[in-house]
C-alpha positions as MATLAB code, in Angstrom:
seq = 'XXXXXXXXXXXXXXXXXXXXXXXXXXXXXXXXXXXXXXXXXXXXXXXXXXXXXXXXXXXXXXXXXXXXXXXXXXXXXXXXXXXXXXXXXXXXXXXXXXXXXXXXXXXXXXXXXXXXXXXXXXXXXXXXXXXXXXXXXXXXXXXXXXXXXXXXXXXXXXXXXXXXXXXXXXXXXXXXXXXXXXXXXXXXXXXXXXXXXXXXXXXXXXXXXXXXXXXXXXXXXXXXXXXXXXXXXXXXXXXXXXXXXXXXXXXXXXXXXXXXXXXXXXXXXXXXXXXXXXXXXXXXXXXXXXXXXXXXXXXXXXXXXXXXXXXXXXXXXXXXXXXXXXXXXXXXXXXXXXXXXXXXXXXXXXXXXXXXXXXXXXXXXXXXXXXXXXXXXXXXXXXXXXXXXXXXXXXXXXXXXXXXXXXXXXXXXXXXXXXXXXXXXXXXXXXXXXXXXXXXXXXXXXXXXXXXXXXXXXXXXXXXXXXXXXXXXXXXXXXXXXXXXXXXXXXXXXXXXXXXXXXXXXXXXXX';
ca = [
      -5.920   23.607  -30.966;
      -5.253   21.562  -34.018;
      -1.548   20.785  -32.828;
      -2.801   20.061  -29.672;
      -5.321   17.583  -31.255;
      -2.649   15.696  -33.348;
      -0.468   15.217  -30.331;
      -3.384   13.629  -28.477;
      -4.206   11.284  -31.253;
      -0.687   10.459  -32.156;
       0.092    6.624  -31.059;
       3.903    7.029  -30.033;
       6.153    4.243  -31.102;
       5.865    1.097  -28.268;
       2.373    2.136  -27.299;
      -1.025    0.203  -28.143;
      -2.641    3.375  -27.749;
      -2.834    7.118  -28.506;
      -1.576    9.979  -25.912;
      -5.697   10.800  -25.630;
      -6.346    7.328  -25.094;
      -3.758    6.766  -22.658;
      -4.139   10.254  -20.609;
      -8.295    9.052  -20.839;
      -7.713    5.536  -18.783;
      -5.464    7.293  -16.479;
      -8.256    9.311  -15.388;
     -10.346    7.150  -14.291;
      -7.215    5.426  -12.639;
      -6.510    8.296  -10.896;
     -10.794    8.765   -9.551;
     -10.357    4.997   -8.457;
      -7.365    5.848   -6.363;
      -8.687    9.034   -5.170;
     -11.383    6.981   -4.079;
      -9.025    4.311   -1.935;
      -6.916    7.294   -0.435;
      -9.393    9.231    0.902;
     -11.042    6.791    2.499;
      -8.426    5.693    4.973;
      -7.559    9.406    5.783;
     -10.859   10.484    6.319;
     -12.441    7.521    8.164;
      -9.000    7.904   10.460;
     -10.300   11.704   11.489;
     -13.706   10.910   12.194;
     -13.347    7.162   14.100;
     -13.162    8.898   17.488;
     -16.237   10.360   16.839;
     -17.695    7.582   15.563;
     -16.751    5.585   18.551;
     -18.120    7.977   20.971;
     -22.185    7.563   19.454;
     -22.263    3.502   19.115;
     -19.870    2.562   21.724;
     -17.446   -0.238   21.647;
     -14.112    1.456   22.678;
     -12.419   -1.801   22.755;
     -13.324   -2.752   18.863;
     -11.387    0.376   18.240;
      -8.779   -1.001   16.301;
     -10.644   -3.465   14.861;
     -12.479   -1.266   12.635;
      -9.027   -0.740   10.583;
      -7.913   -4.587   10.709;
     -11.144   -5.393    9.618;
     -10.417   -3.177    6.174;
      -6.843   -4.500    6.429;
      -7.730   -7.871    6.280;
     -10.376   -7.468    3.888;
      -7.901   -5.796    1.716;
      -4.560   -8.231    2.514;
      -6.520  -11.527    1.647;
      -7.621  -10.635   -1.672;
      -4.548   -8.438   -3.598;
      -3.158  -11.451   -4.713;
      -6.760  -12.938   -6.209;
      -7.719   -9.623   -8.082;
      -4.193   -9.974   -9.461;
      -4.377  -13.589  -11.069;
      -7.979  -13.181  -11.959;
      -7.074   -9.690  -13.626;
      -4.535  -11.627  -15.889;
      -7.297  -14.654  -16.919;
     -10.228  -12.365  -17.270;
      -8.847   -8.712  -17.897;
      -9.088   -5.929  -15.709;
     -11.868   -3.201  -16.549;
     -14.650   -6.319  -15.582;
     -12.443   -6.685  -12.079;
     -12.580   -3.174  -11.812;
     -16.169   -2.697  -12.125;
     -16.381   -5.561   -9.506;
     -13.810   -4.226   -7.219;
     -15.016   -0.521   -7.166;
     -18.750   -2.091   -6.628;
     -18.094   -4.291   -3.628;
     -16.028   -1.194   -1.903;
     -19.336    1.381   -2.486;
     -21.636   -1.518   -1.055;
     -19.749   -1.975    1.954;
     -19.474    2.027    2.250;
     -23.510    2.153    2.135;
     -23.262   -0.639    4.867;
     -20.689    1.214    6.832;
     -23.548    4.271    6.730;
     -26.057    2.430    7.936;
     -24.342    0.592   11.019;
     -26.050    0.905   14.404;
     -23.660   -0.647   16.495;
     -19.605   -1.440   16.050;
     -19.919   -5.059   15.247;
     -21.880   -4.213   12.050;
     -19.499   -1.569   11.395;
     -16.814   -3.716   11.672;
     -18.124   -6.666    9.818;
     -19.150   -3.831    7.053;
     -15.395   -2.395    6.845;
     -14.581   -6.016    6.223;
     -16.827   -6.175    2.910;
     -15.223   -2.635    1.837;
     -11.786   -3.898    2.258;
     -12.592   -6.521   -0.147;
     -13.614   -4.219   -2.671;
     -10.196   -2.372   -1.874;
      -8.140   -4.979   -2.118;
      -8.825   -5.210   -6.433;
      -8.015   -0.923   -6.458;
      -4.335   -0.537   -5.952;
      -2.822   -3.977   -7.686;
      -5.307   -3.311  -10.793;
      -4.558    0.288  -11.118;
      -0.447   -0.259  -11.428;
      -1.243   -3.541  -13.246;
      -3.047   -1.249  -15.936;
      -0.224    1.193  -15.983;
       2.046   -1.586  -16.706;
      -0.370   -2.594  -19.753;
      -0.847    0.966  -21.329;
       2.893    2.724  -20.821;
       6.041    1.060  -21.822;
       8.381    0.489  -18.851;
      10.774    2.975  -20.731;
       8.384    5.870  -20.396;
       6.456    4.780  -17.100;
       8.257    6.932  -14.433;
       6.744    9.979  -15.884;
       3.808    9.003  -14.688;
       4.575    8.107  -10.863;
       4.026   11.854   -9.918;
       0.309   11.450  -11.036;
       0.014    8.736   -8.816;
       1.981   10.615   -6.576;
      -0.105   13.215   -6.060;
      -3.252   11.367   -6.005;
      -1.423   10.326   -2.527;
      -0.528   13.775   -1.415;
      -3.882   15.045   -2.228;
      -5.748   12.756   -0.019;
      -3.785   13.345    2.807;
      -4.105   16.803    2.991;
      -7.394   16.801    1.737;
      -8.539   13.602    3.811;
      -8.172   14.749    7.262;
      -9.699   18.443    6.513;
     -12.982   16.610    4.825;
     -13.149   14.128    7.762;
     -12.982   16.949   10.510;
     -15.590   19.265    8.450;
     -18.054   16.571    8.167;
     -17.419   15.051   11.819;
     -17.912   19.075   12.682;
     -20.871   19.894   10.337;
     -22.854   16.972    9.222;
     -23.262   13.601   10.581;
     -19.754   10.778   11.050;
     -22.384    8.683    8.269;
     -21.310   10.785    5.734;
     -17.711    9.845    5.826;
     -18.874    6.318    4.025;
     -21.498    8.218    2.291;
     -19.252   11.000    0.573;
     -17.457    7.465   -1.146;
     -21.020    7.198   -3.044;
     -20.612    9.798   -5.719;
     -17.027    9.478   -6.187;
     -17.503    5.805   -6.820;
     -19.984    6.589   -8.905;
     -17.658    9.085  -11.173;
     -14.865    5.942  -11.303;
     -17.310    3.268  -12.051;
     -18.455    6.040  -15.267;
     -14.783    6.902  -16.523;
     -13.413    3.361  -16.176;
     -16.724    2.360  -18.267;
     -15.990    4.840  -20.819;
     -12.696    4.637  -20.981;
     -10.890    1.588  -20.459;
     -10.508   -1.047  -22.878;
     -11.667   -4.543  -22.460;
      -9.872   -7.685  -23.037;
      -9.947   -8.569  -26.801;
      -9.862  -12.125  -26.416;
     -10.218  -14.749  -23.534;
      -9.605  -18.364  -23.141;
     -10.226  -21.319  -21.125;
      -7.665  -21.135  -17.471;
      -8.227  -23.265  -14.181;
      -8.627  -20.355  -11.487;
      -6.518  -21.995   -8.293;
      -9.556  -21.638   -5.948;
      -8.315  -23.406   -3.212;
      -4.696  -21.915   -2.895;
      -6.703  -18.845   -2.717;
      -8.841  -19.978    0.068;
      -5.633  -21.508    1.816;
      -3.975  -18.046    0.995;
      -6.522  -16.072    2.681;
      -6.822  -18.125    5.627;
      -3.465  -18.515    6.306;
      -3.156  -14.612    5.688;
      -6.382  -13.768    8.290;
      -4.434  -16.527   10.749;
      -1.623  -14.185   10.579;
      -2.715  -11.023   10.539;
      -4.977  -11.941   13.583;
      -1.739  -13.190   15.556;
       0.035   -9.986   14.895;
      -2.767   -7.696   16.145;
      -3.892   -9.639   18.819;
      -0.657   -9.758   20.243;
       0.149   -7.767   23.218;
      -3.331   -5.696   22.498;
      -6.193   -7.723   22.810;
      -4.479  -10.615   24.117;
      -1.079  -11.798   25.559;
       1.506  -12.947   23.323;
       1.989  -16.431   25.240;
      -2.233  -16.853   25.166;
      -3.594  -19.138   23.677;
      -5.208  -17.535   21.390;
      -2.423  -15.912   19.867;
      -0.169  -18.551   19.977;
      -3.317  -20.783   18.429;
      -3.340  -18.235   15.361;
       0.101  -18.485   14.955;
       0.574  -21.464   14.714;
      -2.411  -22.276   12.273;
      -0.358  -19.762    9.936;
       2.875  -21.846    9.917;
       0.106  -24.879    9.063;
      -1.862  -23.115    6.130;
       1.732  -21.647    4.842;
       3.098  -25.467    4.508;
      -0.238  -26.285    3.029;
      -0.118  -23.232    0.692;
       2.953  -24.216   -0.688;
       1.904  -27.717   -1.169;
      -1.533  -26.927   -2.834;
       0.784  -24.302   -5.418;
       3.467  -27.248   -6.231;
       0.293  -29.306   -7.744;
      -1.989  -26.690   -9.203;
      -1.904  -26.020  -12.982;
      -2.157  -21.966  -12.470;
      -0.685  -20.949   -8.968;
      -2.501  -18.008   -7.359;
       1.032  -16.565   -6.593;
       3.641  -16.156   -9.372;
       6.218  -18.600   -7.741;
       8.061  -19.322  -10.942;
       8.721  -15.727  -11.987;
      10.513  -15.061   -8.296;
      13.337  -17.350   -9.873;
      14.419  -13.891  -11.487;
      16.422  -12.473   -8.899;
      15.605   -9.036   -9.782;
      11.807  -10.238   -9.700;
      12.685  -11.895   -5.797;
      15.118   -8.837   -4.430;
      12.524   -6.021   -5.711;
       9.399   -8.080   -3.861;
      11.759   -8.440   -0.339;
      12.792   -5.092   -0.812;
       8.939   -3.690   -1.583;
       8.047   -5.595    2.051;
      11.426   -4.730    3.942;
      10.683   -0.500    2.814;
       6.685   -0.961    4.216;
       8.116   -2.403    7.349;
      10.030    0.910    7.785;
       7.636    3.270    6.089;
       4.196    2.652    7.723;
       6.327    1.432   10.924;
       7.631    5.333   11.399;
       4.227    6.950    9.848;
       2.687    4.787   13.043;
       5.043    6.741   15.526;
       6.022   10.149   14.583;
       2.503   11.594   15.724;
       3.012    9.687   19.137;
       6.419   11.265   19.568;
       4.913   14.661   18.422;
       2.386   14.803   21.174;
       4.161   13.017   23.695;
       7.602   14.192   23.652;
       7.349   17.254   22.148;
       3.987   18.156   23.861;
       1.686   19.490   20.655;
      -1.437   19.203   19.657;
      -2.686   15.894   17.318;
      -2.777   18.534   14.133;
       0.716   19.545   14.868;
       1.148   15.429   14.470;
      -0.339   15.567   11.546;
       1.157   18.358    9.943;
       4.498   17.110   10.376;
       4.018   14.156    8.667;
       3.184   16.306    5.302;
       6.771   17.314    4.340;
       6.884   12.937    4.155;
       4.399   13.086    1.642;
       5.809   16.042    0.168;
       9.074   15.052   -0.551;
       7.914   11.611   -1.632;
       5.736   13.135   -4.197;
       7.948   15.873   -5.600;
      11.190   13.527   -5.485;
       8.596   10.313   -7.090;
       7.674   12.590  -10.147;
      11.511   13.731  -10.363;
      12.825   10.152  -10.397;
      10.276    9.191  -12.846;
      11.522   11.911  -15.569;
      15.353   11.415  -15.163;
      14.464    7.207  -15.488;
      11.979    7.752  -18.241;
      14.948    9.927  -19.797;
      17.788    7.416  -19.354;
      16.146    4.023  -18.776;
      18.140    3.078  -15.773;
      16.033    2.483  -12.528;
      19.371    0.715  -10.519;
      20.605    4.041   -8.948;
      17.264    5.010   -6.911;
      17.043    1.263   -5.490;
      20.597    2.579   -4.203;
      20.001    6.084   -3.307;
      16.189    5.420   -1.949;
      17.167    3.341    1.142;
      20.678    5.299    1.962;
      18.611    8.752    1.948;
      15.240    7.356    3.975;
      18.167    5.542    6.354;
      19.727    8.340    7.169;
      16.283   10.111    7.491;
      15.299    7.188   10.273;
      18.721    8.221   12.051;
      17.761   11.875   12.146;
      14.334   10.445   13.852;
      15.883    7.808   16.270;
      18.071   10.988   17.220;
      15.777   12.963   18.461;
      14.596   13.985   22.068;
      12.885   16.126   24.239;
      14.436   19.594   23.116;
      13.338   18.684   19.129;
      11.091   20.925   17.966;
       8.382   20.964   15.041;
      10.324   22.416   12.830;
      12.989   19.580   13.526;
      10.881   16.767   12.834;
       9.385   18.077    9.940;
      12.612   18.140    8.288;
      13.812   14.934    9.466;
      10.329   13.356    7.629;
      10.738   15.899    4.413;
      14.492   13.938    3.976;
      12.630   10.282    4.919;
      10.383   11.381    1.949;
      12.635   12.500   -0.399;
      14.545    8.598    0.337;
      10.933    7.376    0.166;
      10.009    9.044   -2.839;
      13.007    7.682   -5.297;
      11.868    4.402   -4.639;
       7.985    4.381   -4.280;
       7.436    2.818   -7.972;
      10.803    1.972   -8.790;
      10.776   -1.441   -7.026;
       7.391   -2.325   -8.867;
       8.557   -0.824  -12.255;
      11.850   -3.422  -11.752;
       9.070   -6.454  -11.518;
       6.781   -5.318  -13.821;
      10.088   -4.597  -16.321;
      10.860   -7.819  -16.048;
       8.134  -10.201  -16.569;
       5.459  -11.253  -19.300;
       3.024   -8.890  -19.890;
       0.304  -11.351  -19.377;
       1.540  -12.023  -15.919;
       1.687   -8.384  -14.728;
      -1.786   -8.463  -12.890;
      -0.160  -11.214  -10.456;
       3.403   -9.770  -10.472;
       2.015   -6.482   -9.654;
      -0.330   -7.915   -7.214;
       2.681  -10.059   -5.356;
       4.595   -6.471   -4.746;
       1.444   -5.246   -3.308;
       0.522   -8.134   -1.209;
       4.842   -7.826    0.251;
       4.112   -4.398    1.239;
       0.645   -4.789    2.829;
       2.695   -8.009    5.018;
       5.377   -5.571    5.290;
       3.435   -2.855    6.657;
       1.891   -4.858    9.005;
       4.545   -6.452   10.564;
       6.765   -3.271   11.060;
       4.064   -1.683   12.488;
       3.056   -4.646   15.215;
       6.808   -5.414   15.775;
       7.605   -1.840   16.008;
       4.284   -1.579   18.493;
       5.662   -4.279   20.782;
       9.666   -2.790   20.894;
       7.675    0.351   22.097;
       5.234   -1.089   24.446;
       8.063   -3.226   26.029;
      10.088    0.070   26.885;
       7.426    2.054   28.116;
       7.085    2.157   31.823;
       3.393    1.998   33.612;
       3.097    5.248   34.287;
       3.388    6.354   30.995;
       0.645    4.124   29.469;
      -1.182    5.356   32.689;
      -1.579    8.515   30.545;
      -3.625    6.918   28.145;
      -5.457    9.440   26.094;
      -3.704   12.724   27.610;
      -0.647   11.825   25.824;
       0.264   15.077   24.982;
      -0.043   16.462   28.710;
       3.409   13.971   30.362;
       5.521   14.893   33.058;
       8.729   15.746   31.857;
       9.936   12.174   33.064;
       7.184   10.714   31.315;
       8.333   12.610   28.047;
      11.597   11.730   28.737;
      10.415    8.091   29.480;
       8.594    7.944   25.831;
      11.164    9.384   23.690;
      13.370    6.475   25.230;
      11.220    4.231   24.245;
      10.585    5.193   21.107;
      13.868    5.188   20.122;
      14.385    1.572   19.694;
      11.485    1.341   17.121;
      13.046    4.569   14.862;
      16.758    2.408   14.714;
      15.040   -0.711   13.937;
      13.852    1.163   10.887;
      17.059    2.423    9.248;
      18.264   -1.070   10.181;
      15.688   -2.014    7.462;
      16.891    0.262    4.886;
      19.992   -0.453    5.096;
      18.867   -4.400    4.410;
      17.219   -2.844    1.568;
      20.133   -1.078    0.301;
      22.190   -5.018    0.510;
      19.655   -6.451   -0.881;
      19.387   -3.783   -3.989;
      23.255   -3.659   -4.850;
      23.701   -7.424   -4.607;
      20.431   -8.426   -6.616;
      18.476   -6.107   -8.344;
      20.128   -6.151  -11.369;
      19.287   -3.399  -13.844;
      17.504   -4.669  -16.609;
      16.876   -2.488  -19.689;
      13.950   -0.482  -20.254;
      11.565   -1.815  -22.338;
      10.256    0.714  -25.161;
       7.419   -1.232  -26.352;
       5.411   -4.224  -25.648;
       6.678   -6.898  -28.536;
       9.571   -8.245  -26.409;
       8.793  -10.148  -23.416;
      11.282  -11.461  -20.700;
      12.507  -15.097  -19.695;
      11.709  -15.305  -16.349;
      13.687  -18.234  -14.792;
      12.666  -21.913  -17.114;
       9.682  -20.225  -18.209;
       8.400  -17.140  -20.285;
       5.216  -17.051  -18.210;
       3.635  -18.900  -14.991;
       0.269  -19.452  -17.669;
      -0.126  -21.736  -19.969;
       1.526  -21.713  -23.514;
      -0.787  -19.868  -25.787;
      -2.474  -17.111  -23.929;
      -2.716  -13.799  -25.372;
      -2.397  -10.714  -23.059;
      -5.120   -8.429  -22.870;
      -6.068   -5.757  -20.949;
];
């Protein structure tokens, strides 16, 4: 016990803190992500139900872009004020917002007030994810970082195993409130081991806080996001609506970039994407969401309407993805931490979940279960080398008091990412499908052989367009992201571009 003691107070060489202090905060990292995960698995079980008691078929879909957007719009804000302010007091906020908007959630009577009250939840999401890495980034050396991933990892693979089990048992057993309520006391457990646990800043000075190329930010981010999921769904692409929204994002974006050129503190970290490693990893973190969530989106539609099984037989193919992504993610992570070279998974990642995507886009009406679950265990295992690798390459290679809004910008790619390979992806499919398969609506799984035939056609298209992104990935990895050693401590910071850090001279970093 007493060896085990001195190794847990021992302060390794590079680190600010001890192995106890370190494996301490990453507990409470872990609770706050726990917390995130579940919630999207479990709320994604029980919305049917939900649906069915207060009505509103048509605001379906809005109850997840109303979390989306919530989420989107605020990643990069978290991020900067994180850096100015330090991160346990955003946490506190973050984590508070997202249980106040769960209690809401409980108590809606109708869909518009759960809709407006997945909104406020989002918001408190949005400050989870980007915080949590951005803390890694401050507690572990880059050097030794990847032998962490596979805690995040699993925090991932836990919740969707777990999620969809605890969302069916309380849809079954108790009432569809208690899928916002069960957030309540595992909030409460973060909010405690954060407080204990985490450090707070030591020092804090004086910084403007670019309000209004937030604001601009997060309207021209809502303007897009509502053009992408209004198309083709709720409205036709040439409406006017859509094209209205549109067209107000290409606005706010020239605005954005105006309000940033004159702004003391941008919101986004523009100068650091002069580093081309900084630039290629952020493309690369959006181009791999486009492909990932794009494919998560479809394989359960091709599951039950191609292969003809039930929606768990969708869902349990989809765990050998998260699988491999988790057991290849904490592999990856020793053999960098080990030799301090992240270049080869940005190579092997997108040739492996490529050729994964081709295996998928191959496959028709004679693949079985079995079939597709292999074809997503070798996506995951491509997926998997590169999950953290393209945010360890950012956060490698910039100041450590701009990692809150470094991290942040990889997280805010992906989420843009993700949502435009999985509308673009939606309209390639809806384009080939013919009307008698969307005739089927909700007894997808019970096609005509035709109609089978008819879907796997059309889902085709969507699977290609998909390795066709990882293999822009891989380009954009071997001709870019350059490998930049390791750091083993925290005394030596980066040049990134003309500057050493988007902030003004003279700021200390702090946690």
């Amino acid at each position: 016990m007493s060896a085990i003691r001195q190794r847990l107070e021992r302060t390794p060489p590079g680190y600010r803190y001890s192995i106890g202090r370190v494996l301490a905060i990453y507990s409470g990292l872990m609770v706050t992500l726990l917390l995130a995960a579940l919630d999207q698995t479990i709320v994604a079980t029980a919305l049917p139900k939900v649906v069915s008691e207060l009505g509103g078929l048509t605001q379906y879909s809005w109850v997840f872009t109303a979390y989306m957007l919530g989420s989107t719009v605020t990643v990069p804000i978290y991020g900067k004020l994180g850096d100015v302010h330090g991160r346990k007091p955003l946490f506190l906020v973050a984590i508070s917002i997202f249980l106040v908007g769960s209690a809401l959630c409980g108590a809606a009577q109708n869909m518009t007030e759960l809709v407006i009250f997945r909104a406020v939840q989002g918001v408190g999401a949005g400050g989870l994810f980007p915080l949590t890495l951005a803390m890694v980034g401050m507690i572990v050396p880059p050097r030794d970082r990847g032998r962490y991933q596979g805690l995040i990892g699993s925090v991932f693979a836990a919740a969707s195993i777990i999620g969809p089990l605890v969302g069916g048992f309380i849809v079954d057993n108790l009432s569809w409130r208690w899928i916002f309520y069960v957030n309540l006391p595992v909030g409460g457990i973060a909010l405690a081991v954060i407080l204990a646990t985490m450090p707070g800043r030591p020092s804090r000075r004086e910084h403007s806080i670019d309000w209004l190329g937030a604001g601009v930010l997060a309207l021209w981010t809502t303007s897009l996001l509502l053009g992408l999921v209004w198309g083709g769904q709720d409205y036709p692409w040439a409406s006017e609506q859509v094209l209205g929204a549109l067209a107000a994002a290409g606005i706010l974006l020239v605005l954005f970039g105006l309000v940033e050129r004159r702004v003391r503190e941008p919101i986004l970290p523009f100068d650091l994407l002069r580093n081309p490693t900084v630039a290629s990893s952020v493309a690369c973190m959006a181009l791999v969401g486009a492909a990932m969530f794009g494919t998560i989106s479809f394989v359960p539609l091709f599951v039950q309407g191609v292969i003809g099984t039930s929606a768990t037989s969708s869902g349990v193919v989809l765990t050998p993805l998260m699988l491999g992504a988790v057991i290849t993610s904490a592999i990856s992570g020793q053999i960098v931490s080990r030799t301090g070279r992240y270049r080869p998974n940005t190579l092997f990642g997108p040739v492996v979940l490529g050729a994964g995507m081709l295996l998928l886009w191959r496959m028709d009406v004679h693949t079985t279960n079995g079939q597709a679950a292999r074809n997503m265990l070798i996506a995951g295992i491509g997926l998997g080398a590169m999950m953290q690798i393209f945010v360890l390459s950012v956060q490698n290679s910039v100041p450590r008091r701009a990692m809150g809004s470094a991290t942040a910008l990889t997280q805010f790619s992906r989420s843009i990412g993700s949502t435009l390979g999985v509308t673009l992806m939606g309209v390639i499919v809806n384009q080939q499908l013919p009307p008698s398969v969307r005739a089927h609506g909700t007894v997808i799984h019970r096609l005509p052989p035709a109609g089978r035939v008819a879907l796997s056609h059309a889902l085709h298209p969507a699977f290609l367009a998909a390795a066709l992104l990882c293999a822009l990935v891989f380009v954009i990895s071997i001709l870019w992201v350059r490998e930049v050693p390791l750091r083993k401590g925290f005394g030596e910071e980066p040049v990134i571009g003309d500057e050493a850090s988007p902030q003004p001279a003279g700021v200390r970093s702090g946690s």
